[in-house]
C-alpha positions as a printed NumPy array, in Angstrom:
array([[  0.   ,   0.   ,   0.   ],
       [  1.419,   3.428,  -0.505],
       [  1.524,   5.388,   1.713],
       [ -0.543,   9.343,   1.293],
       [  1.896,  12.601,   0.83 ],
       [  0.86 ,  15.7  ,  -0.112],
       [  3.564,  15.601,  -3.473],
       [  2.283,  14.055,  -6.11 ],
       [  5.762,  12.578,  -7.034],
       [  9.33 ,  12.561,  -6.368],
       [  9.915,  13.255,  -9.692],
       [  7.416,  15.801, -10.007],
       [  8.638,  17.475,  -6.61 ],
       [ 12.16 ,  17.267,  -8.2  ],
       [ 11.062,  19.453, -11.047],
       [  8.768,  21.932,  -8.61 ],
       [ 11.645,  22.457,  -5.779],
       [ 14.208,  24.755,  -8.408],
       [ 11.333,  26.954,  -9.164],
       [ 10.461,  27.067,  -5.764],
       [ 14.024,  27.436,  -4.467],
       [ 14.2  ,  30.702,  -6.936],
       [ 10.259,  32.136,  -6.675],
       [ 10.025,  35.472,  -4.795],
       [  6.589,  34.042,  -2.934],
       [  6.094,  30.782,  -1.62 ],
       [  2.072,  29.63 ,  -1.348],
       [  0.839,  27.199,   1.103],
       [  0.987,  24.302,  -1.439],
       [  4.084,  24.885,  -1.934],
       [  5.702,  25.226,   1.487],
       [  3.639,  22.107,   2.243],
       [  5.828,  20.473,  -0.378],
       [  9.081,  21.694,   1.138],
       [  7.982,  20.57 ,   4.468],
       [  6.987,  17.088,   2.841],
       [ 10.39 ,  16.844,   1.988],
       [ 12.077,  17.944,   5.153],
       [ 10.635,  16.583,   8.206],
       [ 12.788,  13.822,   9.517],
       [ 10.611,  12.927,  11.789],
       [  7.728,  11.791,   9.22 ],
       [ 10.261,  10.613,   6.942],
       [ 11.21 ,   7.986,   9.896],
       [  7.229,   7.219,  10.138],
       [  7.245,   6.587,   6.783],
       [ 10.215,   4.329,   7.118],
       [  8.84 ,   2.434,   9.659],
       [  5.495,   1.828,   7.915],
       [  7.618,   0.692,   4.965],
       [  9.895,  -2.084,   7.615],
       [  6.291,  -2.96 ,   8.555],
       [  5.647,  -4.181,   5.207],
       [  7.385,  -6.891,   5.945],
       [  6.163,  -8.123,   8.438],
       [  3.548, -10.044,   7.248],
       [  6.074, -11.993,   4.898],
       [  8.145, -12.526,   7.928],
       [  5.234, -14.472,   9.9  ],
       [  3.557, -16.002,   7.338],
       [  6.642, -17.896,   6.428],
       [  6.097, -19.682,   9.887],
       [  2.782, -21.176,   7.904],
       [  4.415, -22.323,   4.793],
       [  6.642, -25.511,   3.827],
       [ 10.173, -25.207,   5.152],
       [ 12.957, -27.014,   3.726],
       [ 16.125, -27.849,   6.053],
       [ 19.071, -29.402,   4.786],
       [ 22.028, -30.376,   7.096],
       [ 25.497, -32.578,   6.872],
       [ 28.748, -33.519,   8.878],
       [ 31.167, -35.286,   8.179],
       [ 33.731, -36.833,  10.728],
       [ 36.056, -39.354,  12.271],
       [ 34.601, -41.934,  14.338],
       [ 36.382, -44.441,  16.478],
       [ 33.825, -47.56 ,  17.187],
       [ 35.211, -49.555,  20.682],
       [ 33.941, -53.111,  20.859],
       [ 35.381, -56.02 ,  23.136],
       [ 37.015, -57.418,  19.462],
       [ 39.079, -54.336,  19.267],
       [ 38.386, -50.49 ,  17.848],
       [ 37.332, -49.839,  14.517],
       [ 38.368, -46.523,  12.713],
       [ 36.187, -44.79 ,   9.926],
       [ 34.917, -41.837,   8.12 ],
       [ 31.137, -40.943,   8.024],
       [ 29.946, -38.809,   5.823],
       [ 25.834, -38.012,   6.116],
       [ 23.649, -35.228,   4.882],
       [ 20.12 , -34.717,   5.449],
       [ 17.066, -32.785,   3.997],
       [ 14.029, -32.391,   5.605],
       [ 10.429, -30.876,   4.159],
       [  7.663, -30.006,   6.607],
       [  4.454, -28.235,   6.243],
       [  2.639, -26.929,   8.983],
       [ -1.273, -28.362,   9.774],
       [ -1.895, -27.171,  13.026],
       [  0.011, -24.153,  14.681],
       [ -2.403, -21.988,  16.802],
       [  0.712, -19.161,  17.697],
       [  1.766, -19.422,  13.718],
       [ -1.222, -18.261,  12.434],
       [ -1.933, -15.487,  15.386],
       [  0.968, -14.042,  14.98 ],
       [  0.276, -13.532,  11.276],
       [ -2.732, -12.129,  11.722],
       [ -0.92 ,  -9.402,  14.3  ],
       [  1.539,  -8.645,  11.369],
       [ -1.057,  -7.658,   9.082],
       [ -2.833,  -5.492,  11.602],
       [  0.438,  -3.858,  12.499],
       [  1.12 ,  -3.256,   9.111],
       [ -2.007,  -1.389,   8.527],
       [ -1.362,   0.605,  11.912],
       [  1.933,   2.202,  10.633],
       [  0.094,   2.649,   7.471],
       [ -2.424,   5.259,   9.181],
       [  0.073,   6.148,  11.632],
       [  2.545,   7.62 ,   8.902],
       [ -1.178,   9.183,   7.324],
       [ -1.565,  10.628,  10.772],
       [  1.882,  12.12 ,  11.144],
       [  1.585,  13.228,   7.568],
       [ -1.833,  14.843,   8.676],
       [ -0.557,  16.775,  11.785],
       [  2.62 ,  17.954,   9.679],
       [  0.359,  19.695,   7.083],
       [ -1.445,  21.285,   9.918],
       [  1.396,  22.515,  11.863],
       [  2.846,  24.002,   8.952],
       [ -0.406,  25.866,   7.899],
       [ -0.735,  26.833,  10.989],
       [  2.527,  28.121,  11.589],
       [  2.254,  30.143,   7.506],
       [ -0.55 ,  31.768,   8.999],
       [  0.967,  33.164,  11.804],
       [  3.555,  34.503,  10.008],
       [  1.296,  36.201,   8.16 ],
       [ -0.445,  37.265,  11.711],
       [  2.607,  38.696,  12.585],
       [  3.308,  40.355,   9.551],
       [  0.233,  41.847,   9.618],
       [  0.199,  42.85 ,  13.693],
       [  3.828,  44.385,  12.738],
       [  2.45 ,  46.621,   9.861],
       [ -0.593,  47.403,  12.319],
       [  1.628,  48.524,  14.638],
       [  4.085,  50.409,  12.863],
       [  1.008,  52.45 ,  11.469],
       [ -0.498,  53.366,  14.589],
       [  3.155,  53.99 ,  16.288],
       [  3.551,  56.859,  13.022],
       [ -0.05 ,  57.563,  13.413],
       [  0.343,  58.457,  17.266],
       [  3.713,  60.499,  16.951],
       [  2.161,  62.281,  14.396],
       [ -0.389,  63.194,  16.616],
       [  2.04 ,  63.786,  19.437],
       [  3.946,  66.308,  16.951],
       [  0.872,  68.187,  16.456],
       [ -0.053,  68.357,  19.903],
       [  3.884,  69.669,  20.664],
       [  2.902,  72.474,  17.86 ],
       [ -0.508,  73.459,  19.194],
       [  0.826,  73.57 ,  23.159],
       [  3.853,  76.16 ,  21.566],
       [  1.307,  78.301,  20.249],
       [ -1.345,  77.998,  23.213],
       [ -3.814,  76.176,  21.248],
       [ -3.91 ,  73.078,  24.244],
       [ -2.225,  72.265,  27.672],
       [  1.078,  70.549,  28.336],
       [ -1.086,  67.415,  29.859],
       [ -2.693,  66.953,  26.357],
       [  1.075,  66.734,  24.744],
       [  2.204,  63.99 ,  27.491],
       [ -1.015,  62.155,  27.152],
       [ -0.021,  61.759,  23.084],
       [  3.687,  60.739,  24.042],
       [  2.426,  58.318,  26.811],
       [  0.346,  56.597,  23.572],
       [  3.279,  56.915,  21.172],
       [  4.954,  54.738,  23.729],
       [  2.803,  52.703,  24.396],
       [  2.621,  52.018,  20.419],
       [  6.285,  51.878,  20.179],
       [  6.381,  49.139,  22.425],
       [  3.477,  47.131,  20.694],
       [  5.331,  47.75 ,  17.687],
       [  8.591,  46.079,  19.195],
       [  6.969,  43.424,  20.745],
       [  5.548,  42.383,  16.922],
       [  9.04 ,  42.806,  15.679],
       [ 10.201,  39.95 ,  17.765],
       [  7.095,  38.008,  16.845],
       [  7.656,  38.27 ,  13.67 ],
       [ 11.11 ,  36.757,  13.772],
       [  9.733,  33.897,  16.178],
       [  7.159,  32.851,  13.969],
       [  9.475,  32.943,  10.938],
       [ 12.159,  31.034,  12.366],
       [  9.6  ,  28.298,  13.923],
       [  8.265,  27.71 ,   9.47 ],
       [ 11.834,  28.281,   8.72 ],
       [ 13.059,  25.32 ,  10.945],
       [ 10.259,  23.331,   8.558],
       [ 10.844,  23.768,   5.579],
       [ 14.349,  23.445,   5.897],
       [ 15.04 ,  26.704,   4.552],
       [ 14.485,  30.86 ,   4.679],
       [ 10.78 ,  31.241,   3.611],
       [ 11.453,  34.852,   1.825],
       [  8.339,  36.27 ,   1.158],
       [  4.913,  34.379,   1.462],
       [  1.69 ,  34.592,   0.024],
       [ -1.335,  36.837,   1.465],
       [ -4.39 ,  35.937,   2.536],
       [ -6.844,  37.467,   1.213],
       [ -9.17 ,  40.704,   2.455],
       [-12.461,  38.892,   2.306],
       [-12.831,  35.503,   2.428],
       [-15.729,  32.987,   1.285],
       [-18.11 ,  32.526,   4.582],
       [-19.118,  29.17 ,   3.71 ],
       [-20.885,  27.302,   5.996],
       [-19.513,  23.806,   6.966],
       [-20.026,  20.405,   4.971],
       [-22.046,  18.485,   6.55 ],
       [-23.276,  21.471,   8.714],
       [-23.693,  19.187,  12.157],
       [-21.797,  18.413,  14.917],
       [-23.043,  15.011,  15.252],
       [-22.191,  14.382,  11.657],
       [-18.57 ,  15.658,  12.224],
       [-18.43 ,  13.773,  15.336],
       [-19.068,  10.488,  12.931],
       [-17.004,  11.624,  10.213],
       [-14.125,  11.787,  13.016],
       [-14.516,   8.209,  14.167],
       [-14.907,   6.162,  10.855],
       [-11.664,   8.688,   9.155],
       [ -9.474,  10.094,  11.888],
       [ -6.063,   7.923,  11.147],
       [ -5.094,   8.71 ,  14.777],
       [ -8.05 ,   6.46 ,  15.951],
       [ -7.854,   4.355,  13.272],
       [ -4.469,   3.504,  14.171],
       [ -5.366,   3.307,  18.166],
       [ -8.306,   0.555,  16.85 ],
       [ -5.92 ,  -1.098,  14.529],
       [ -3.45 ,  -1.574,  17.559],
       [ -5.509,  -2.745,  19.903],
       [ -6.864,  -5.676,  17.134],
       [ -3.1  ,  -6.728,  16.977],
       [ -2.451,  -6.918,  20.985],
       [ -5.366,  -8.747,  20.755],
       [ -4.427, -11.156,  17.971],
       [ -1.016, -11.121,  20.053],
       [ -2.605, -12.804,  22.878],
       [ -4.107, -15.391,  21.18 ],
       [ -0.584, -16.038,  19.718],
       [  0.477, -16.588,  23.28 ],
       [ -2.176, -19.167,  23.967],
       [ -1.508, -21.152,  21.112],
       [  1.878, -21.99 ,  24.009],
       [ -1.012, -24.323,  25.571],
       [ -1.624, -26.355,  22.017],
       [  0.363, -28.593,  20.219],
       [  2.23 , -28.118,  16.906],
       [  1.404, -30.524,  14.329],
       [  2.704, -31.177,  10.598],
       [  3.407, -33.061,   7.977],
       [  7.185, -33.875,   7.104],
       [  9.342, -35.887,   4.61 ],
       [ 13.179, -36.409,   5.301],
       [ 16.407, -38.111,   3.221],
       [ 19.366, -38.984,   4.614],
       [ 22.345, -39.856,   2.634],
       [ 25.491, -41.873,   4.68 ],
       [ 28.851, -42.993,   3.409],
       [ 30.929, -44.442,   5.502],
       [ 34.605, -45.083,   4.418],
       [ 38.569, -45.712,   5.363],
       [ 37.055, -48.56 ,   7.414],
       [ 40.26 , -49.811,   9.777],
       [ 39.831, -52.668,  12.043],
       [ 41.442, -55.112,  14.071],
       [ 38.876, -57.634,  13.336],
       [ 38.312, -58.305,   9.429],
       [ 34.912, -59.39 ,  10.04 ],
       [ 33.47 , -55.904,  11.015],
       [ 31.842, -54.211,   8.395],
       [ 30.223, -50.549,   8.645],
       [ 26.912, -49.964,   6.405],
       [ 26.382, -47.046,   4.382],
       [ 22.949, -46.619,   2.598],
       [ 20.13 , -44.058,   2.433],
       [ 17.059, -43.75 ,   4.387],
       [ 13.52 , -41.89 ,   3.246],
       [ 11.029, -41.033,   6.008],
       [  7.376, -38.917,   5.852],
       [  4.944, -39.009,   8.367],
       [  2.947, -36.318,  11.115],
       [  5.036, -35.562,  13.665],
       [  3.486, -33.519,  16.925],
       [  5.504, -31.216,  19.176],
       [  3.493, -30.834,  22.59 ],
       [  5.346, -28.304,  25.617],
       [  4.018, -29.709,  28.728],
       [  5.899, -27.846,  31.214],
       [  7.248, -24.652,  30.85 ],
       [  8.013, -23.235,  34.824],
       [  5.208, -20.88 ,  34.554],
       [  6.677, -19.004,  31.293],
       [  3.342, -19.798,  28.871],
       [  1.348, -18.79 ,  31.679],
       [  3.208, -14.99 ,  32.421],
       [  3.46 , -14.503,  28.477],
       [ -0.459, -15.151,  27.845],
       [ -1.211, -12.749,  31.601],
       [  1.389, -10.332,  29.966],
       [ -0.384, -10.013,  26.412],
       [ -3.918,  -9.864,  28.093],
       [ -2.561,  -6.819,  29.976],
       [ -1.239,  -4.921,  26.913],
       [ -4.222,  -6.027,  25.154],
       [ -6.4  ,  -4.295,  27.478],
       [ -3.811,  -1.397,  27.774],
       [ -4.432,  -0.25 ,  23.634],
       [ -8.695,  -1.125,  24.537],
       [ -8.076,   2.162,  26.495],
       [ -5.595,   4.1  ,  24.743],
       [ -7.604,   3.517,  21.709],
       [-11.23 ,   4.576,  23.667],
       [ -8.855,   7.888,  24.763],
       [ -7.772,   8.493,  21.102],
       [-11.64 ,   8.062,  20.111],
       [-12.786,  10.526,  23.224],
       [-10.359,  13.197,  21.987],
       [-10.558,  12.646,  18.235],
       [-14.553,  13.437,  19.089],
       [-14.129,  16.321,  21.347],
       [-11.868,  18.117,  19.034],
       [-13.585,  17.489,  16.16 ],
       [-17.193,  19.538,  17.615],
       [-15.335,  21.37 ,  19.369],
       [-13.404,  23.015,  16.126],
       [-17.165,  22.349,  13.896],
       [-18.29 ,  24.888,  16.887],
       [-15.536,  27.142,  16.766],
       [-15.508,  27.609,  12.865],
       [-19.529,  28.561,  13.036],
       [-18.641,  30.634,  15.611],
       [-15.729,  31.884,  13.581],
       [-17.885,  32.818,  10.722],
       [-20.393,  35.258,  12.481],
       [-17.431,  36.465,  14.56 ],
       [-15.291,  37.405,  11.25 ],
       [-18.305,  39.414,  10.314],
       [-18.963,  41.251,  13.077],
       [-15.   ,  42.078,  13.582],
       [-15.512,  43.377,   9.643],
       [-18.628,  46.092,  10.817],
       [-16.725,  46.94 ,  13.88 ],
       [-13.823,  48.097,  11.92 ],
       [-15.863,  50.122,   9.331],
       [-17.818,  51.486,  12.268],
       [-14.373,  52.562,  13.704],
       [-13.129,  53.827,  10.538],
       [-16.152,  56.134,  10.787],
       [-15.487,  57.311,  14.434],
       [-12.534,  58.271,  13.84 ],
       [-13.284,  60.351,  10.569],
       [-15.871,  62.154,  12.857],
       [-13.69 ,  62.662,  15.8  ],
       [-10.644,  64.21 ,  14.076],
       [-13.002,  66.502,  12.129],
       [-14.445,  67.214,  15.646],
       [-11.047,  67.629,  16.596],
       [-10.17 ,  70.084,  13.796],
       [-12.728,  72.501,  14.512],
       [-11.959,  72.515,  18.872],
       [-15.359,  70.674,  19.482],
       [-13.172,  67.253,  20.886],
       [-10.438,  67.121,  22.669],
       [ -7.029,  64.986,  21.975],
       [ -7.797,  62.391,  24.363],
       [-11.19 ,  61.749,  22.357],
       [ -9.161,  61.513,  19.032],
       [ -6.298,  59.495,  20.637],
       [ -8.896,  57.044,  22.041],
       [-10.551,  57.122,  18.471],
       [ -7.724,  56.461,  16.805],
       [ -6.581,  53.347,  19.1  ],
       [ -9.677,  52.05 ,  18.887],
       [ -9.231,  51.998,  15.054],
       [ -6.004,  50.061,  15.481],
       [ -7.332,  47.655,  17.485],
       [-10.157,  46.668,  15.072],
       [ -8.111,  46.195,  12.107],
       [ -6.289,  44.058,  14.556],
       [ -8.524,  42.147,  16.151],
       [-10.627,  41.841,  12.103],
       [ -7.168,  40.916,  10.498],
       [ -6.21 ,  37.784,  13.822],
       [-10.331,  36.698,  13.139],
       [ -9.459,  35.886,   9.435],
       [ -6.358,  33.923,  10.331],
       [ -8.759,  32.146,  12.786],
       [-11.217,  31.123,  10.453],
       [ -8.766,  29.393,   8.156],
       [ -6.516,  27.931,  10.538],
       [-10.114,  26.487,  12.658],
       [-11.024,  25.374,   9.256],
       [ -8.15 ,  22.907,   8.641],
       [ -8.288,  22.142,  12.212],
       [-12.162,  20.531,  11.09 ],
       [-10.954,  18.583,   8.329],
       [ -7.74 ,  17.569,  10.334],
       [-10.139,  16.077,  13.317],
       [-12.198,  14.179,  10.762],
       [ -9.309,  12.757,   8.659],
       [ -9.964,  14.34 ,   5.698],
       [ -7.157,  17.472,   5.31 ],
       [ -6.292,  16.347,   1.699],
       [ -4.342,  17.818,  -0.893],
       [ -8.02 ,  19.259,  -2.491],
       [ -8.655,  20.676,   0.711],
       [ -5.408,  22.364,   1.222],
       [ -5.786,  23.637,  -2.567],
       [ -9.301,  25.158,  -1.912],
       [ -7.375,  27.051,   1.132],
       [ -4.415,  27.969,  -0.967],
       [ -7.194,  29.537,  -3.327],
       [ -7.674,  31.724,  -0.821],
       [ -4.046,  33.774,  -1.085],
       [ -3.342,  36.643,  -3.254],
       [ -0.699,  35.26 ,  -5.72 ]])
């Protein structure tokens, strides 16, 4: 089975990553790509789903006709009450059996091939909570971009302000306390403005370190975005869509099957093993020496077949603590895999919620800033004329920063929550990360 990646090929990436490595922008597909490529912690999931492969040859061999072959050869020194007699024996033997009965055999199989398909949705999972990581951490690069140009407009805003208030108190116009109130703002915006600075270089280092190189310049998201409505728009059906897909759980499930197969593997320590064989031997005996001519040493060949049984009757207690042991891990993954299935749940409504709530919230952040926008147009035109003072405009003004902030993080929110839905319910494919990637400015 192959395992999911977001590429579509190597061969294909191989032609994509020199256009990439020289392009100005870089789009979410595209630094999904690079991260594809770079994680070495999902390349060593997907190298352990690919040892896993083999497991399944590796136990089913244990089920299928083995043939043993074996020889010596050697000098043998035969003491009778006639004397010794010295010769060479030469003997090889090859053995066929085929298993009919072997209740651990075919258990263990049967684990192999549930394992397998574990690290198969295991390495999906991984592969799932990579693409999400990364998206979420393009995003907030573009948060912080966007909180950084926010802030560096309001700081120039502000000491604009403050310079105008320094030229109105020279001329008498206003009081000294109205000039420190606009510095005590500028400062406060200078230091909002430094503390985006340094998340901007956080959050560009953290998708840096991920795609294994410097990012340059990214894509935009977009001023407006689609407000569609989630598909299927019920928690309930999310909450199902999250149990059957979710390659987390999946893999919890899959694991528990094999501890369970595991155990009966361990019981089969009780049964016997039963098959069918057929053997030749070959022996040669020669340089006979003897003290009495009348000893003679046979060679000749010898064919058997039969059913031969193998039956462990007493085992000091070790059958017992293996089959105690495996019931004990068995019910260990029952749990861990009801856990994965709670969470998997929870975080699947909880992010159908959020993205509902997400919508009407985007909206109302989007009115809020126009209705600042407008405030502020009416206070500084109050303020113009003497009928506000600066306080009133400084307030109006902050206010207006703040909305474009608190609009521009609700947009980020909305995508980012929106991945976060298909994530829970297994389904963050390559045609949903395209619809997303839709969303940028080119």
């Amino acid at each position: 089975m192959r395992l999911p990646r977001l590429t579509a090929s190597a061969a294909a990436f191989g032609l994509l990553f020199p256009f990439l490595a020289q392009a100005e922008t870089l789009d979410l597909l595209a630094t999904l790509h690079l991260a594809d490529q770079h994680d070495p912690n999902l390349a060593a999931v997907r190298a352990n789903a690919r040892a896993a492969e083999q497991g399944p040859t590796i136990a089913r061999a244990s089920l299928l006709p083995q043939l043993v072959a074996s020889g010596s050869i050697g000098e043998t020194t035969l003491t009778q009450s006639i004397g010794d007699t010295d010769y060479r024996s030469t003997q090889w033997t090859a053995k066929l059996s085929q298993p009919l009965f072997d209740w651990g055999s075919w258990h263990q199989y049967r684990a192999a091939r549930l394992q397998l398909s574990q690290a198969q949705s295991d390495a999906l999972d991984k592969t799932q909570n990579l693409f999400l990581a990364v998206s979420e951490a393009y995003f907030d690069v573009l948060r912080a971009d966007d909180n950084l140009t926010l802030a560096t407009a309001q700081e120039t805003a502000l000491n604009r302000q403050r310079d105008q208030a320094e030229a109105r108190f020279k001329v008498g116009l206003i009081a000294r306390a109205d000039v420190m109130e606009a510095e005590a703002q500028r400062d406060g915006a200078t230091a909002q403005r430094l503390t985006a600075e340094i998340g901007l270089s956080n959050a560009r280092e953290k998708l840096n370190a991920a795609v294994g190189r410097d990012i340059g310049t990214l894509a935009r998201l977009r001023e407006t975005l689609p407000m569609e409505a989630p598909v299927p728009d019920d928690a309930n059906a999310w909450a199902s869509l999250a149990r059957e897909r979710n390659p987390g759980l999946i893999a919890a499930r899959l694991q528990s099957d094999a501890a369970l197969s595991n155990r009966q593997a361990q019981r089969g320590g009780y049964l016997p093993h039963i098959g069918l064989f057929a053997s030749r031997s070959v022996r040669d005996n020669t340089n006979v020496s003897s003290a009495n001519p009348s000893v003679t040493i046979n060679s000749g060949d010898s064919d058997v077949y039969g059913v031969e049984a193998q039956w462990e009757l007493f085992a000091s207690g070790r059958t017992r603590a293996l089959v105690q042991q495996a019931t004990e891990n068995a019910e260990a993954a029952k749990q861990s895999a009801l856990a994965r299935e709670h969470q998997v749940v929870t975080a699947a409504r909880t992010s159908y919620l959020t993205l509902k709530a997400d919508s009407s919230r985007l909206q109302a952040r989007q009115r809020a800033q126009a209705s600042a926008q407008l405030a502020y147009e009416a206070t500084k035109a109050g303020y113009d004329v003497g009928t506000r003072n600066i306080v009133d405009l400084l307030l109006a003004e902050t206010n207006l920063y703040l909305t474009k902030r608190d609009y521009a993080n609700a947009r980020y929110d909305y995508v980012i929550n929106s991945l976060r839905l298909q994530a829970a319910a297994g389904q963050l494919s390559e045609a949903n990360v395209s619809k997303v990637n839709g969303w940028l400015i080119p």
